[in-house]
C-alpha positions in Angstrom: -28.8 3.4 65.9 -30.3 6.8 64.6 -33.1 6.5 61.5 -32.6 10.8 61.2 -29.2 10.4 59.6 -29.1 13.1 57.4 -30.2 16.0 60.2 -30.4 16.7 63.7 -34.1 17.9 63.6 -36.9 18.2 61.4 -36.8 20.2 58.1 -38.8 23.1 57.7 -42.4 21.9 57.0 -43.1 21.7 53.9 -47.2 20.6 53.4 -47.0 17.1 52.7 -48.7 14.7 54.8 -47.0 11.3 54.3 -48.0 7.7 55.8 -45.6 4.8 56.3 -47.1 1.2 56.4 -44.7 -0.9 59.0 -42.4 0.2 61.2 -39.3 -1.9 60.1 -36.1 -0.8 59.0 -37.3 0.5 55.6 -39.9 2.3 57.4 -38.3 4.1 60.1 -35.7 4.8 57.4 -38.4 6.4 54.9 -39.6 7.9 58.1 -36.3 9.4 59.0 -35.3 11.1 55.8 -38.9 12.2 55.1 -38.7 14.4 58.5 -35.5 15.6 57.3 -37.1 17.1 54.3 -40.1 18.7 56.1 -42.9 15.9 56.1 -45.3 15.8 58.2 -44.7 11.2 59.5 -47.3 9.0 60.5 -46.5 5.2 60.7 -48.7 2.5 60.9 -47.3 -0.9 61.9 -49.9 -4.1 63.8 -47.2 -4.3 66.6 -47.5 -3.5 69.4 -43.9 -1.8 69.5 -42.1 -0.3 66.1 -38.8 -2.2 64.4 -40.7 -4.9 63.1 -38.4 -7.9 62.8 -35.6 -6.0 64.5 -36.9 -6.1 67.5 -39.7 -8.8 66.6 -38.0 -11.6 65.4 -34.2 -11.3 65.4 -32.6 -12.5 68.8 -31.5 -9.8 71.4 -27.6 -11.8 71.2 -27.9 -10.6 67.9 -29.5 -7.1 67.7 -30.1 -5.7 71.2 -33.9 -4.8 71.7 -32.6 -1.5 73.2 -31.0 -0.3 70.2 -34.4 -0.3 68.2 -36.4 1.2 70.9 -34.2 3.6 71.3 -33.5 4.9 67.7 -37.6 4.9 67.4 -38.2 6.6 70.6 -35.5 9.5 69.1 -37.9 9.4 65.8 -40.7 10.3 67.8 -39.0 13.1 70.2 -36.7 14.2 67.9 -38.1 14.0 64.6 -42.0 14.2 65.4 -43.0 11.1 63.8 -46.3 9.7 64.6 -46.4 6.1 65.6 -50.0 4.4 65.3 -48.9 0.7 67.1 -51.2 -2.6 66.9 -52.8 -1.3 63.8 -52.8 -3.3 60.4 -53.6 -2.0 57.0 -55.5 -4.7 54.6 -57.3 -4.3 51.6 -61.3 -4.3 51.4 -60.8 -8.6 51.8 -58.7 -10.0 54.6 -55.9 -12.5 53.3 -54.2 -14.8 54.8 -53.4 -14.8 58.8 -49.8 -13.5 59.3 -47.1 -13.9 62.3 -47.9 -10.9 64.4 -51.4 -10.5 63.6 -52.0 -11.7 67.4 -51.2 -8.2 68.7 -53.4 -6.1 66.1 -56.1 -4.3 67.5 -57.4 -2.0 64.7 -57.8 -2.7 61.2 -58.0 0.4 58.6 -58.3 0.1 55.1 -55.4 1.3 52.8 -57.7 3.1 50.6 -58.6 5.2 53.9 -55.3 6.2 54.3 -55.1 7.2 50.6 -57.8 10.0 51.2 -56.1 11.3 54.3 -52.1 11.3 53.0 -50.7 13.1 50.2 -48.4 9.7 49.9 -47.8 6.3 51.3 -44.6 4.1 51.5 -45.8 0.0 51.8 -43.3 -1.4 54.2 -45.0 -4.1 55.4 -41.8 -6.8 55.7 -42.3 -10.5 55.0 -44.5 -11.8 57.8 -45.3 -15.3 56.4 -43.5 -18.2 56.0 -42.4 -20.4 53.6 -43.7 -24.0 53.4 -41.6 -26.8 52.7 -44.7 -28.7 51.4 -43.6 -32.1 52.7 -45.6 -34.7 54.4 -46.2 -34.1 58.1 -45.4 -30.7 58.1 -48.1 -30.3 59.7 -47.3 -32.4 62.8 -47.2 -30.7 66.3 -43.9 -29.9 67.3 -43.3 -28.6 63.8 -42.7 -24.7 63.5 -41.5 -22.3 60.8 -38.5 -20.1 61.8 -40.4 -17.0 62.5 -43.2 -18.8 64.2 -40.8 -19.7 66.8 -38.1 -16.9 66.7 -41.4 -14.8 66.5 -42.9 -16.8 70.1 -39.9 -16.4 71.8 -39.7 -12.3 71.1 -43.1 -11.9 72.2 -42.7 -13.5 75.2 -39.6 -11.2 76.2 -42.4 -8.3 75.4 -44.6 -10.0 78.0 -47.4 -11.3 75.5 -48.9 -13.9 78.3 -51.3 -15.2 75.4 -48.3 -16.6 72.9 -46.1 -19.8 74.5 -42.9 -20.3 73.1 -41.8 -23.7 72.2 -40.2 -25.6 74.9 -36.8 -26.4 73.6 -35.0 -27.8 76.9 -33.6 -31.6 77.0 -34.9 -31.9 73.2 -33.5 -33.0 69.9 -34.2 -29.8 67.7 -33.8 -30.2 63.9 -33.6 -27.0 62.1 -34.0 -27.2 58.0 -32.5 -24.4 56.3 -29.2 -22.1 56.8 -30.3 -18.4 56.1 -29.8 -16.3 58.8 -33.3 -17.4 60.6 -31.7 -20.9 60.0 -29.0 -19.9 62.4 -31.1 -17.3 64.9 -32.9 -20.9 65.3 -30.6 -22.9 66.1 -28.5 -20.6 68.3 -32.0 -20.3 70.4 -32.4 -23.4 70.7 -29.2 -24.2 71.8 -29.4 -21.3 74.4 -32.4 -22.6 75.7 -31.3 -25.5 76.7 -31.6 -28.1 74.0 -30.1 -31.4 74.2 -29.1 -32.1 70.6 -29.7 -29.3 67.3 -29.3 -30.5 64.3 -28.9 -28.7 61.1 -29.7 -29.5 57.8 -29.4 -28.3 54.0 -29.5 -29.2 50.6 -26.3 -27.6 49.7 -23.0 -27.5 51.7 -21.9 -24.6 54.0 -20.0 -22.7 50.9 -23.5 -22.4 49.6 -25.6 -20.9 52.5 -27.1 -18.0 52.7 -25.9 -17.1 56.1 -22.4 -17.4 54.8 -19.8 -20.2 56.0 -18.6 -18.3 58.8 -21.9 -18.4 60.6 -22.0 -22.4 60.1 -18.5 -22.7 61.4 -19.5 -20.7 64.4 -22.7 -22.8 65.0 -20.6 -25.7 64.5 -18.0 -24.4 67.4 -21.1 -24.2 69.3 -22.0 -27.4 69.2 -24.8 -27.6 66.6 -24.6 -31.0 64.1 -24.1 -29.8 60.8 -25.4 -31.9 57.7 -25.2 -30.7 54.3 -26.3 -32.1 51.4 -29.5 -33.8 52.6 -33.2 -32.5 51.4 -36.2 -33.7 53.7 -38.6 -35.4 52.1 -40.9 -36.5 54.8 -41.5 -35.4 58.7 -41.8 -38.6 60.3 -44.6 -39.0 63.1 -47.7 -40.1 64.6 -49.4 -37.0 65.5 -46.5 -35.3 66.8 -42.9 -35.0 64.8 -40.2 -37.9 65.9 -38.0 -37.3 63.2 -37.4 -36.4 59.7 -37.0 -38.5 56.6 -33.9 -37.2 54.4 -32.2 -38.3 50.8 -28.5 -37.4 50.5 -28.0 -34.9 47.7 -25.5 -34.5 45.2 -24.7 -30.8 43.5 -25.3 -30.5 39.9 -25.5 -27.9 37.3 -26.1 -24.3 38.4 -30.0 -23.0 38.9 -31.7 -19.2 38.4 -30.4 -18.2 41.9 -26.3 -19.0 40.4 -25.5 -21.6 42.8 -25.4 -25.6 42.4 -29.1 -27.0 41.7 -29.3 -30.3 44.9 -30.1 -33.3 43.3 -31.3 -35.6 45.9 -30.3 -39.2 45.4 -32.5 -42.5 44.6 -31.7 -44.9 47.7 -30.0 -42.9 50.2 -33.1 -42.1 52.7 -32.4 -41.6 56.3 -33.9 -40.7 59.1 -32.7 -38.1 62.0 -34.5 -38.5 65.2 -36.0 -35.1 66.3 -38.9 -34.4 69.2 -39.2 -30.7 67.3 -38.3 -29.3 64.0 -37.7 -26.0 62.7 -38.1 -25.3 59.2 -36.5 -22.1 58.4 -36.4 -22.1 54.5 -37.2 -18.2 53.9 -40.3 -15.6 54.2 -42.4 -14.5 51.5 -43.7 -10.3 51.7 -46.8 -9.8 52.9 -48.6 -6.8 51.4 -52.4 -5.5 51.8 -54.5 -8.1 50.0 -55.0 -5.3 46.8 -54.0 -6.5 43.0 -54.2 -2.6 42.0 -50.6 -2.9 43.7 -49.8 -4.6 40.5 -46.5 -6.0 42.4 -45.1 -7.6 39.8 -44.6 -4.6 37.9 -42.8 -2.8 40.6 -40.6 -5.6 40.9 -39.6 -5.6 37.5 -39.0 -2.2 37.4 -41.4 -1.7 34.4 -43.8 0.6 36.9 -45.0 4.3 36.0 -42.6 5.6 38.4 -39.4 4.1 40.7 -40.6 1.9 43.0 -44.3 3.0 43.1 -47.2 0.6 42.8 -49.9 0.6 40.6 -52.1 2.7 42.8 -51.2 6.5 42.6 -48.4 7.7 44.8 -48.9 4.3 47.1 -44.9 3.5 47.3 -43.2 0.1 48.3 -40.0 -1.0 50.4 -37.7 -3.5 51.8 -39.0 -7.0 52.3 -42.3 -6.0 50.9 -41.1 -4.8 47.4 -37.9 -7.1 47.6 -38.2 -10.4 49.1 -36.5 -11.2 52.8 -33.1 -9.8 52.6 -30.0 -8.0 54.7 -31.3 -4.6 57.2 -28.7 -2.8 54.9 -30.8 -3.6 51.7 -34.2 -2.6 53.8 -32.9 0.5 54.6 -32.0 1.6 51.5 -34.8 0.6 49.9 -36.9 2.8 52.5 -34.6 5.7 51.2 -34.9 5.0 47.9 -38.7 4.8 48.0 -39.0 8.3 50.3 -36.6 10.1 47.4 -38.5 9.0 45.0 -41.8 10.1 46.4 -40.5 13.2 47.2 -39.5 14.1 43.5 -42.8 12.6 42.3 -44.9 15.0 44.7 -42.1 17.9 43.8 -43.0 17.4 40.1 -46.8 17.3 40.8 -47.1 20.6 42.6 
């Protein structure tokens, strides 16, 4: 894994003074073709280690720790990029608490950052999770999927302060079928669980994760049950189970697939002692509405990909939504070219 593809060392410096928010793959990308042009690459990510969800929430059977530390490592020798780790960027109000925000030490304000950097890039990933917004989701033994992928990263870090859910001898549930869907359940399964369950409104030809990870789960040993949308977590302080309605597929939605239509008598109940519910991530982004996000997103901002703040760039998860490492990366590229040619034309 090398971030530098496009040289072998650092351009020949060229004045510019850029700062990358979050060290994830958009990030180290932006970071790697920047140096190649001649910038001068400071990144700024709250862990305490850069490659974000790389090395943060995707399982090392997966993507080998190794391979991330090793490729930022060869940023930072190589390439002279700057790494500032446990520090968070945030707008003049604090938002919401994200996954991760454990390890931050430092806080610094973007607008800070905007006086010292002739540019910024936002790569800040999607650090918070969805909510299912069902009764007793709230329930102890009920975590999203990065809250628990997340806990049991951490603790391969050595973070003695974050426990990671005790999966051994359980019946584990897991609601969803992206690709955190299946990191889930593979963990679980690997740490010993007794029973996991899966579960999803579609069937397998509609998951995210594609069939081939579902029939590979399956081979494994994980339940698979398609076409059944919680509607309840069942339990008395802690989860015992989950309440589910058998769905049928109608009519396609927004998103081009078959829109679930959950059925009038067909509730069930699956006993669980801990449920997963890995339905997706939404990006998390300084707490600013200068960005004017929704802009960017729909394309209709002053310049490709940058925010409504002057030269203050977005990327990956942040500017997209949760997606592939292939569409992260490019979107890191994309952003770096792009603020490259805007500070070309301003000078």
């Amino acid at each position: 894994m090398n971030f530098g593809l496009f040289c072998d060392k650092p351009g020949k410096a060229n004045g510019f003074k850029i700062g990358i928010i979050g060290a994830g793959p958009s990030g180290l990308a932006a970071a790697g073709w920047l140096a190649c042009q001649g910038c001068k690459v400071e990144i700024f990510d709250k862990m305490p280690k850069p490659g974000g969800l790389l090395v943060f929430g995707i399982p090392d059977f997966r993507i080998p720790i190794k391979r991330s530390e090793d490729a930022a490592g060869l940023l930072q020798e190589r390439y002279g990029v700057v790494f500032h780790g446990r520090t968070k960027v945030c707008g003049p109000e604090r938002g919401p608490g994200d996954d991760g925000d454990e390890f931050c030490e430092k806080r610094i304000e973007l607008e800070t950052l905007r006086k010292e950097f002739d540019a910024l890039i936002l790569c800040t990933g999607s650090w918070r999770s969805r909510k299912m917004r069902v009764p007793g989701e709230d329930l102890a033994g009920v975590y999203s999927g990065l809250e628990y992928l997340f806990a049991l990263r951490a603790k391969a870090h050595g973070a003695k302060d974050i426990q990671a859910p005790e999966t051994k001898g359980k019946n584990v549930a897991v609601i969803g079928s992206g690709l955190c869907a299946v990191d889930a359940a593979q963990s679980a399964l690997k740490n010993g669980a007794a029973r996991v369950s899966m579960l999803y409104r579609r069937t397998m030809n509609e998951a995210p994760a594609g069939s081939h990870e579902i029939m590979r789960l399956k081979q494994q040993g994980v339940l698979w049950q398609e076409l059944s949308a919680p509607v309840c977590i069942v339990g008395d302080k802690r989860v015992q189970g989950i309440s589910c309605l058998q769905c049928a597929l109608g009519e396609p939605d927004a998103s081009g697939r078959c829109r679930p239509v959950p059925q009038e008598g067909t509730e069930s109940e699956l006993p669980a002692d801990m449920v997963v519910c890995a339905v997706g991530e939404v990006s998390t982004l300084p707490n600013i509405k200068e960005l004017k996000m929704d802009e960017v997103r729909k394309g209709a901002s002053a310049w490709p990909q940058m925010t409504g703040l002057e030269n203050v760039f977005a990327a990956g998860d942040a500017l997209t939504g949760p997606g592939k490492i292939g569409l992260a990366l490019v979107g890191g590229l994309n952003a770096a070219r792009s603020l490259m040619k805007r500070l070309g034309e301003m000078a």
